[in-house]
N, C-alpha and C positions, 0 to 999 in steps of 0.2 A: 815736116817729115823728118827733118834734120834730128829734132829734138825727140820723135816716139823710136827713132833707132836708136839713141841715145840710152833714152830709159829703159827699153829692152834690154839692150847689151848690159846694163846694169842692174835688172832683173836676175839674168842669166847667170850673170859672176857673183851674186849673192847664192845661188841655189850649189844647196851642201853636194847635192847628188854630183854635181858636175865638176864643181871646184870645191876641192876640201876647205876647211875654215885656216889653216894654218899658211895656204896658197895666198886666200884671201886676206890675210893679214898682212904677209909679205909684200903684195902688191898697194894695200894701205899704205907701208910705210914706204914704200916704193916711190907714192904718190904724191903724199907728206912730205916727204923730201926733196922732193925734186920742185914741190910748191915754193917751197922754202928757198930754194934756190935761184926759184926762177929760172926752172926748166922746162919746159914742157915736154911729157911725154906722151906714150903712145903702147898698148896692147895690140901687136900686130901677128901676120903668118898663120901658123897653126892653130895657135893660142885662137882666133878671130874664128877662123874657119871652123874646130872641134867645137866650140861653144855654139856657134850659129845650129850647128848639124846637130847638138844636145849629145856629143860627146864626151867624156870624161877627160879631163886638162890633166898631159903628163907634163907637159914641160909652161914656160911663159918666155914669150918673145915681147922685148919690151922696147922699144926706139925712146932716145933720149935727145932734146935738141939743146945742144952744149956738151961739155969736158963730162960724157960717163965715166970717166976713171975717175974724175972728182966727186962726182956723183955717187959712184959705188966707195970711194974710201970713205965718206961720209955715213954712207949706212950701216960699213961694216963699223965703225965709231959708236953709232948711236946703240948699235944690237948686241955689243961687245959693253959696252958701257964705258970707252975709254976718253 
């Protein structure tokens, strides 16, 4: 069961109508990074709830487990190129 809500929600956040691709990219490296890190994160809140209902994602609630301010000066590094 675990694994078809899985696939879904990752159905859902592929699909352009919902989540623009530049969304979906962010949340890529989002992802990628936080891999890297050995973070584990998490798409929570609105972001969970507007997707399920087949709303259009304005924002992204994101839970990080570990140092997100290390987390994010990291991305902004990698997206900045420095």
């Amino acid at each position: 069961m675990k694994s078809k809500m899985k696939d879904e929600m990752l159905r859902l956040m592929r699909d352009p109508n919902l989540l623009p691709s530049e969304k979906q990219t962010l949340l890529s490296d989002i992802a990628a990074q936080a891999a890297a890190m050995d973070m584990p994160c998490y798409v929570v809140g609105g972001f969970v709830r507007d997707l399920l209902l087949g709303k259009p994602i304005n924002d992204l609630d994101v839970i990080v487990e570990g140092d997100a301010i290390k987390l994010g000066e990291a991305l902004v590094r990698n997206m900045v190129g420095n």
